[in-house]
C-alpha positions, 0 to 999 in steps of 0.5 A: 549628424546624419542628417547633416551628412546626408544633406552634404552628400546631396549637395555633392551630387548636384555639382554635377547634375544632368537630366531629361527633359520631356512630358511624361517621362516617368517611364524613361529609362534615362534616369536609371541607367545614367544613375547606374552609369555614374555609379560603375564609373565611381562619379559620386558628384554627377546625378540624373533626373527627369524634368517632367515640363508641362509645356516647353515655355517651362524651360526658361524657368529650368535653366535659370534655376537650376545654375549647376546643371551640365547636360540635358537630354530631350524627349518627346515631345520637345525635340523640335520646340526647344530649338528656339531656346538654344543658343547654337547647333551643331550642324547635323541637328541644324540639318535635322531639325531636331536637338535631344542632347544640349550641352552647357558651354561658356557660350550658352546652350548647344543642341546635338542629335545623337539619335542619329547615331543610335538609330544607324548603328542599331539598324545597320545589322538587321540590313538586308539587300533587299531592303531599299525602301522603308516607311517612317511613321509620324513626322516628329522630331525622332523620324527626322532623325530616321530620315537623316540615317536613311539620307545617309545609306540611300534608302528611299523613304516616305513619311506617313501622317494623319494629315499628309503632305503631298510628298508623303502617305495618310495612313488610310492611304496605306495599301497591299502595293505600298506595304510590300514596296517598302519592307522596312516601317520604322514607328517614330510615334508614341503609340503603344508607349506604356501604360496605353500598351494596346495601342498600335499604329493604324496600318494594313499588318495582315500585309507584311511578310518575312521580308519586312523589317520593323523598327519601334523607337519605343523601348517599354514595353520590349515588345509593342502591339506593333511589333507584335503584329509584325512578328505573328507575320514573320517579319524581324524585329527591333526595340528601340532600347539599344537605340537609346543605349548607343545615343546616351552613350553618344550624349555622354561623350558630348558632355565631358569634351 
């Protein structure tokens, strides 16, 4: 009998099934704070899981599956490669360029950005007057979303990459005159993601100062290599923990409209 039960009950759960998709996303926090969220709110038929997908062309397979799903989030590094999967956009992630939340509809899939809203409001706060130009590390699909905010509330940005375009900054073009023009530097890299903690982007830290604010995307560990390296030179510091809060917050919304 109480293996019968036990099955019955699993099979509540998955009625209502959300879930992230990502590649190696064991670290997420996604997962236990949906399953938190879903027990405080008393839904014993909603569950969460992570979808760890080894290439995006997984995701057809994910779909076609798993019938009962109702919402999915999306990590890196699929945030732009899934688009071409979805049936629609909304228009913020159509002018983003970017989707981490899909929503189920009779229609098909919906893509939504709402690491918009968790980056704006995280950092609105920590802004100062002073703060007029900011550096957006990596040119994935998170730092789309930054620009997006930046667009927003008028301040100037340049992205800085690898290999560059000609609008943007190589990291070995990085310099004591650039890092002091722009006292705000947003990490939209993985770098310094657990377990590889150590890592850090490859920029001149012996150059910033307590007017720079620094902003890692990155919520584990709380405190990365890069903000460490801001913090032992006075700057303020940001996580990207309540970020993640407020747009899952966001997604939830989406879902249950």
């Amino acid at each position: 009998m109480l293996d019968v039960g036990c099955w019955m009950l699993d099979m509540k759960i998955k009625k209502n099934r959300f879930g992230l998709i990502g590649r190696n996303i064991s670290y997420s926090f996604s997962e236990e704070y949906f399953a938190q969220k879903f027990k405080n709110l008393g839904l014993s038929d909603h569950s969460y899981e992570n979808f760890d997908l080894a290439a995006i062309e997984e995701f057809q397979g994910l779909i076609a599956n798993n019938k009962n799903l109702t919402g999915l989030n999306v990590t890196i590094p699929y945030k732009e490669a899934v688009i071409p999967f979805l049936d629609e956009l909304s228009t913020k992630a159509r002018k983003i360029g970017a989707v981490n939340t899909i929503k189920f509809t009779k229609n098909g899939l919906k893509g939504y950005n709402t690491d918009i809203y968790g980056f704006g409001r995280s950092i609105e706060p920590f802004l100062k007057s002073h703060h007029q130009k900011a550096l957006i590390l990596g040119t994935g699909g998170a730092s789309k979303a930054v620009a997006f905010v930046f667009d927003e509330i008028g301040i100037e940005y340049r992205f800085v990459s690898r290999n560059a375009d000609a609008d943007q900054f190589t990291y070995a073009s990085l310099d004591q005159k650039i890092i002091e023009a722009h006292p705000i530097i947003v990490n939209c890299t993985p770098l310094g993601t657990y377990p590889n903690i150590h890592d850090l982007p490859d920029i001149p830290y012996r150059f910033l100062s307590s007017k720079h604010l620094l902003f890692d995307l990155i919520y584990n560990p709380e405190k990365t290599s890069f903000l460490q390296a801001g913090e032992q030179r006075g700057a303020t510091i940001l996580n990207g923990l309540k970020m993640l809060e407020l747009q899952a917050e966001k997604a939830w919304q989406i879902w249950n409209r």
